[in-house]
DRENTI-71828 format. One record per residue (C-alpha): x, y, z; residue number from 1. Coordinates in Angstrom, 1 decimal, decimal comma. Layout:
BEGIN
PT       x       y       z   nr
PT       X       Y       Z  NUM
...
END
This chain:
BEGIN
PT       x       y       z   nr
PT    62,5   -86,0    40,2    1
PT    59,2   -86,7    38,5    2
PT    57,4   -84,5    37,3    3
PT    54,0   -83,7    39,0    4
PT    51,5   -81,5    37,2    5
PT    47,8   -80,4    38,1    6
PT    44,4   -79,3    36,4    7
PT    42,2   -77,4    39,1    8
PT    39,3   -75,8    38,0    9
PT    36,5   -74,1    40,1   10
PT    32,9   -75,9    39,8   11
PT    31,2   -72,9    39,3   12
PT    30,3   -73,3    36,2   13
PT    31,0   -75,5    33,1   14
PT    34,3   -75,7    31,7   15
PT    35,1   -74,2    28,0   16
PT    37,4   -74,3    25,3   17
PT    40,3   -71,9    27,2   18
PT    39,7   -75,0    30,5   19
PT    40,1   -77,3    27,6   20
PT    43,5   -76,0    26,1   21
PT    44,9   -75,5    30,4   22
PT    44,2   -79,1    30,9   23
PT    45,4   -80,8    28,5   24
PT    49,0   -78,5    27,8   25
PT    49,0   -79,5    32,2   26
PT    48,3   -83,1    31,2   27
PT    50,8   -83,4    28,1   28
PT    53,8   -81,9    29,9   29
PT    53,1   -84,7    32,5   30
PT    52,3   -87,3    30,1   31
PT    55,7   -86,5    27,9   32
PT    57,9   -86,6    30,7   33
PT    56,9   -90,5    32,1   34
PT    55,5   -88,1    35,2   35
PT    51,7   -88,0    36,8   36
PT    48,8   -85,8    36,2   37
PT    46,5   -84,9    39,0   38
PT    42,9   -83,2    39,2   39
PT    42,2   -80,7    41,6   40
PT    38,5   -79,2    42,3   41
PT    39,3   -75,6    43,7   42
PT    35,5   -75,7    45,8   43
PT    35,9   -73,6    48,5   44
PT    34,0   -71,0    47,2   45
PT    30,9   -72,7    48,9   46
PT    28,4   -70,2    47,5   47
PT    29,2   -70,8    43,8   48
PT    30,0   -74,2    44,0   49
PT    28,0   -76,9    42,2   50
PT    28,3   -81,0    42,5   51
PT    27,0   -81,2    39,3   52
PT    29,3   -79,0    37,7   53
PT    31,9   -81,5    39,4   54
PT    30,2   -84,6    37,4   55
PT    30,7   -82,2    34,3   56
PT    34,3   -81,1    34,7   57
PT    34,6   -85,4    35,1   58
PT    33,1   -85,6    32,1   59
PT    34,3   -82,7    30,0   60
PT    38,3   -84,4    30,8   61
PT    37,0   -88,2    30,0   62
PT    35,7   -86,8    26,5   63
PT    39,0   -85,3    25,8   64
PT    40,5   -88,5    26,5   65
PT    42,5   -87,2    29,1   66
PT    43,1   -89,3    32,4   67
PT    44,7   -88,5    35,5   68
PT    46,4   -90,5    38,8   69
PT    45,0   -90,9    42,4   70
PT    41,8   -90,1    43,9   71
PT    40,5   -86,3    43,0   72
PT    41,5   -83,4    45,7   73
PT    38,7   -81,5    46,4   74
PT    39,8   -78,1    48,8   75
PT    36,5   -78,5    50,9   76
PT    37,9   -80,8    52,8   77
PT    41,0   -79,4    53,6   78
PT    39,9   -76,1    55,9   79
PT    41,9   -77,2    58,5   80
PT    45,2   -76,9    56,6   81
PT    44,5   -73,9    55,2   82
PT    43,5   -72,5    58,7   83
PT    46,7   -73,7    60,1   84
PT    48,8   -71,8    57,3   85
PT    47,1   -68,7    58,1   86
PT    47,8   -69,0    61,6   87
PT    51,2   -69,4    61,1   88
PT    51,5   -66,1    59,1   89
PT    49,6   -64,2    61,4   90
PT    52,4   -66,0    64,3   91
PT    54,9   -64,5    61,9   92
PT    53,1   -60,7    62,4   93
PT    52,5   -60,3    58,9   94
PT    48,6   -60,2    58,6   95
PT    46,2   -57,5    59,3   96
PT    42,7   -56,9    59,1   97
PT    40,5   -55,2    56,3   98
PT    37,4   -53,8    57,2   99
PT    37,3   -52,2    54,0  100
PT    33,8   -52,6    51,8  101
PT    34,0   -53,5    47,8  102
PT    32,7   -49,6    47,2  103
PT    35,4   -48,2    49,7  104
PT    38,2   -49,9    47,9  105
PT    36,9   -49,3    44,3  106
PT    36,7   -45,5    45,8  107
PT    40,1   -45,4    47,3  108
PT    41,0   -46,7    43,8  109
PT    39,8   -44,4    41,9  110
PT    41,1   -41,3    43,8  111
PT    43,5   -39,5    41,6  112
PT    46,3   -40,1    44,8  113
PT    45,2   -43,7    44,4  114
PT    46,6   -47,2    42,6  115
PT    44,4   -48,6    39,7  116
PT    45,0   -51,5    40,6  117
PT    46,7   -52,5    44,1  118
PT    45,2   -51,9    47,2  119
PT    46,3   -48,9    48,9  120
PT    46,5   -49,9    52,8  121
PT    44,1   -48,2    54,1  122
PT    43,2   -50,7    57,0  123
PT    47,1   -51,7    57,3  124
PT    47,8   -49,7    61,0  125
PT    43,8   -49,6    61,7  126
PT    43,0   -50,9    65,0  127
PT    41,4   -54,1    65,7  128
PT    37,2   -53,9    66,1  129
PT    34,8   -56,2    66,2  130
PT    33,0   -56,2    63,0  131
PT    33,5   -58,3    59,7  132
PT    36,6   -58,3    58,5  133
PT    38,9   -59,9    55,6  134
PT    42,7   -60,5    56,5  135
PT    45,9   -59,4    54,4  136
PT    48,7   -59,6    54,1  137
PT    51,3   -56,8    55,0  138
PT    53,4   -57,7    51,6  139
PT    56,3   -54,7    52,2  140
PT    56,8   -56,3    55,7  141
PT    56,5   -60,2    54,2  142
PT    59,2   -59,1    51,3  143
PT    61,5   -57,5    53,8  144
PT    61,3   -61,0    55,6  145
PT    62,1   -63,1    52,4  146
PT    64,5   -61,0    51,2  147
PT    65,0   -61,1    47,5  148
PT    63,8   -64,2    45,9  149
PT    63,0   -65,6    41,8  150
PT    61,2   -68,4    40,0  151
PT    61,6   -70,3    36,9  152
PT    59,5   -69,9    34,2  153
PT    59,8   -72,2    32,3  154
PT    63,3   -71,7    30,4  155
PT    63,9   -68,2    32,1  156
PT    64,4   -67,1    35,6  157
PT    62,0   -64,1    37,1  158
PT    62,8   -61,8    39,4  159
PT    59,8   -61,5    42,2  160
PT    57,6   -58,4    42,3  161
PT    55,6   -59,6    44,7  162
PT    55,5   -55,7    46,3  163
PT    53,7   -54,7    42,7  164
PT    51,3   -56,7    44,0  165
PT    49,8   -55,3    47,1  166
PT    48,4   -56,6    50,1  167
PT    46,5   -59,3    48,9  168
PT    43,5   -61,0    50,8  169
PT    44,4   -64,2    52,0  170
PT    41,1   -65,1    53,8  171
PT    37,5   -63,8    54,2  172
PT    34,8   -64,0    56,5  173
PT    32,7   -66,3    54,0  174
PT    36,1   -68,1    52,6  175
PT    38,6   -69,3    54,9  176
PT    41,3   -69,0    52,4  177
PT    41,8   -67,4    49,3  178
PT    43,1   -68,7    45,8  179
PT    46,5   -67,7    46,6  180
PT    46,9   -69,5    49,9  181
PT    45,0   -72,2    49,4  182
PT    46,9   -73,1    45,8  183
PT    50,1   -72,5    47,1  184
PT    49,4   -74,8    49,9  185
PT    48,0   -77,2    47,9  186
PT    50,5   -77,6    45,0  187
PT    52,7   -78,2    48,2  188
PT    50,6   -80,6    49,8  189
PT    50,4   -82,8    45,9  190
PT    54,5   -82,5    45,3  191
PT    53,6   -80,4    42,3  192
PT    56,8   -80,4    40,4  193
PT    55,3   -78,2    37,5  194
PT    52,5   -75,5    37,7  195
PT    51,0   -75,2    34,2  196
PT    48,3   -72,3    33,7  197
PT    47,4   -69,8    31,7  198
PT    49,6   -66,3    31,5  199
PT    46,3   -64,5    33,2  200
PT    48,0   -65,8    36,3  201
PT    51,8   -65,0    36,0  202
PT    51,7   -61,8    38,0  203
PT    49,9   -63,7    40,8  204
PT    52,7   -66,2    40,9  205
PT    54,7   -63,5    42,9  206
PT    52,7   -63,9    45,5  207
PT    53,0   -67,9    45,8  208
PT    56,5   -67,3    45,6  209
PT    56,3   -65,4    48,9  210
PT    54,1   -67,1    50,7  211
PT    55,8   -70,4    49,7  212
PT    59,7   -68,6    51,4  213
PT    57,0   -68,1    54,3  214
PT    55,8   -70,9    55,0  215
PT    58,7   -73,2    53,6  216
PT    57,0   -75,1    51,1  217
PT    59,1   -76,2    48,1  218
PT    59,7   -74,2    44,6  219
PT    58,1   -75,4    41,9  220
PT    58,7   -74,9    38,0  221
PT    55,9   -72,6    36,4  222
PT    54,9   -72,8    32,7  223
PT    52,7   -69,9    32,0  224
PT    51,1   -70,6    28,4  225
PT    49,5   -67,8    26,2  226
PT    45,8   -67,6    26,4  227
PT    43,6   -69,6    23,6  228
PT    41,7   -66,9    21,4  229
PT    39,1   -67,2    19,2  230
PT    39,0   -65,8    15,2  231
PT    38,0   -62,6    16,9  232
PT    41,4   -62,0    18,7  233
PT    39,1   -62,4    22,1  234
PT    40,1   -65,1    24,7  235
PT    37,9   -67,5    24,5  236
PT    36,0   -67,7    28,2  237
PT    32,9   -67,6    29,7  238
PT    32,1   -64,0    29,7  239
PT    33,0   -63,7    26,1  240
PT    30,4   -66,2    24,7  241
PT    33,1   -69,1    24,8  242
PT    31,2   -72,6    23,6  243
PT    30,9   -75,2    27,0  244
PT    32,5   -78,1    26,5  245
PT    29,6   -80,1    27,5  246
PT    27,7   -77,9    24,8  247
PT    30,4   -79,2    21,9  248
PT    30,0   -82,7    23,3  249
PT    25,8   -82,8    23,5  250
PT    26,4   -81,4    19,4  251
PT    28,0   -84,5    18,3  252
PT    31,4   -83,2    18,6  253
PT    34,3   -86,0    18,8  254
PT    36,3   -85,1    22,0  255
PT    39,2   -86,7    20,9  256
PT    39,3   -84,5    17,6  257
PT    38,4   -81,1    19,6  258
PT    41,9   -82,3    21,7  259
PT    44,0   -82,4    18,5  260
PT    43,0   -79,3    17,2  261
PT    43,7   -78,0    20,6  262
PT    47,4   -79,4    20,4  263
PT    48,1   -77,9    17,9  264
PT    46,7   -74,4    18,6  265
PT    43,3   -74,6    16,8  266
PT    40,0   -73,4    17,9  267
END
C-alpha cells in the first residue's frame, strides 16, 4: 500500500516553529517511502478562522520547500459528511446531549468527588429540553460496543483507553463537528495510511480508534513525534512566545536552512 500522510493545521493564526517541525517529519515519512503528502486546512472553527492565514500557512510550507499532491481539503466544505457521521452514531444510541455551561463543568471538575480532567456525566441520563446543547458521546456504552481494540504506533502496538477519556464532545451548537470526528472522518475520506503529529495528541488517538470501529473507517498507522522545545526546555508554541514562521521569513531567514536544522532536531 502507499503510504498516505497529512499536514492539517487550523488558520487561526500563523503557523510556528513546533507547525514547522509537524509538517515536514509528516512530509518526509511520505517523501522517503515513494508515497504522497497532502494538506489539510482544519476551518471549521468558523469564528477563528482567517483566509489570510490560509495564504500564510501556503506560504509558510512553500518557504520550507515542502510540496504536497492534489488540490488542498478544506473541512468547510464538508458539513454534510460530518453531519451524516454524527447521525449515524446517534442511529447507533450512543450520543447524548450536554446542556452543561464551561463554569458548570470546570465546577463539577473541581469538586473534590470530581475528575481533573474527564468529564463526569452529568447530562449523560438528563432528559431532552429545548435549549442549546453540545452532543457526546456515551464512551462506556461506545467501548462496550467495540469491544476491545489497539493501534500501532509506530513500532509498538497500544492498547485503547479510550474510557480514560470521557465522553467527549463530538459536535456543538456553533461547530457541527468537533476535531475528533471531523479528523477521523477525514483521514478516512484522504486514505491516510500514516497519521504523523505531535505526542500532545496520543491520548486523543483513543478516541479515533473508537469512533473509527464505529463507523467502519479503516486503521491507520500513527507516528506520534516528541514535541520541538526551545533552549528553555518550553515547547515552542504560540502561547509561549514561539517565533511565526512568516516572522523568520520577513527577517531574511532562508527557509530551506530553517528546514535542515529542523531535520535534524535544531531550533
Amino acid at each position: 500500500m502507499s503510504v498516505v500522510t497529512r499536514f492539517a493545521p487550523s488558520p487561526t493564526g500563523r503557523l510556528h516553529m513546533g507547525h514547522a517541525f509537524s509538517a515536514i517529519r509528516a512530509h518526509d515519512v511520505a517523501r522517503d517511502r515513494g508515497g504522497r503528502f497532502l494538506l489539510r486546512i482544519e476551518d471549521i472553527d468558523g469564528m477563528r478562522s482567517r483566509p489570510e492565514h490560509v495564504a500564510t500557512i501556503v506560504e509558510d510550507l512553500r518557504w520550507l520547500g515542502l510540496t504536497w499532491d492534489g488540490e488542498v481539503l478544506f473541512q468547510s466544505a464538508r458539513l454534510e459528511v460530518y453531519a451524516a457521521a454524527l447521525e449515524r452514531l446517534r442511529e447507533l444510541d450512543l450520543l447524548y446531549r450536554c446542556y452543561c455551561t464551561r463554569a458548570e463543568i470546570a465546577e463539577a471538575l473541581s469538586a473534590p468527588h470530581g475528575s481533573v480532567a474527564v468529564y463526569p456525566g452529568t447530562c449523560r441520563h438528563a432528559p431532552a429540553r429545548d435549549a442549546p446543547h453540545c452532543w457526546r458521546i456515551d464512551m462506556a456504552a461506545a467501548v462496550a460496543r467495540c469491544g476491545d481494540l489497539s493501534w500501532r504506533d509506530h513500532a509498538k502496538v497500544v492498547a485503547n483507553d479510550a474510557l480514560a477519556q470521557g465522553d467527549v464532545v463530538l459536535a456543538r451548537k456553533d461547530a457541527p463537528a468537533s476535531y475528533h470526528l471531523a479528523v477521523t472522518v477525514d483521514d478516512a475520506a484522504q486514505g491516510v495510511t500514516d497519521v504523523v503529529r505531535g505526542r500532545d495528541l496520543f491520548e486523543a488517538t483513543h478516541v479515533h480508534r473508537v469512533l473509527q470501529a464505529l463507523l467502519g473507517l479503516p486503521v491507520p498507522c500513527w507516528w506520534h513525534h516528541d514535541l520541538l522545545v526551545g533552549t528553555d526546555g518550553q515547547r515552542l508554541a504560540k502561547r509561549h512566545g514561539a517565533p511565526t514562521l512568516a516572522a523568520l521569513r520577513e527577517a531574511g531567514e532562508d527557509g530551506a536552512a530553517v528546514a535542515a536544522r529542523l531535520r535534524t532536531g535544531v531550533v
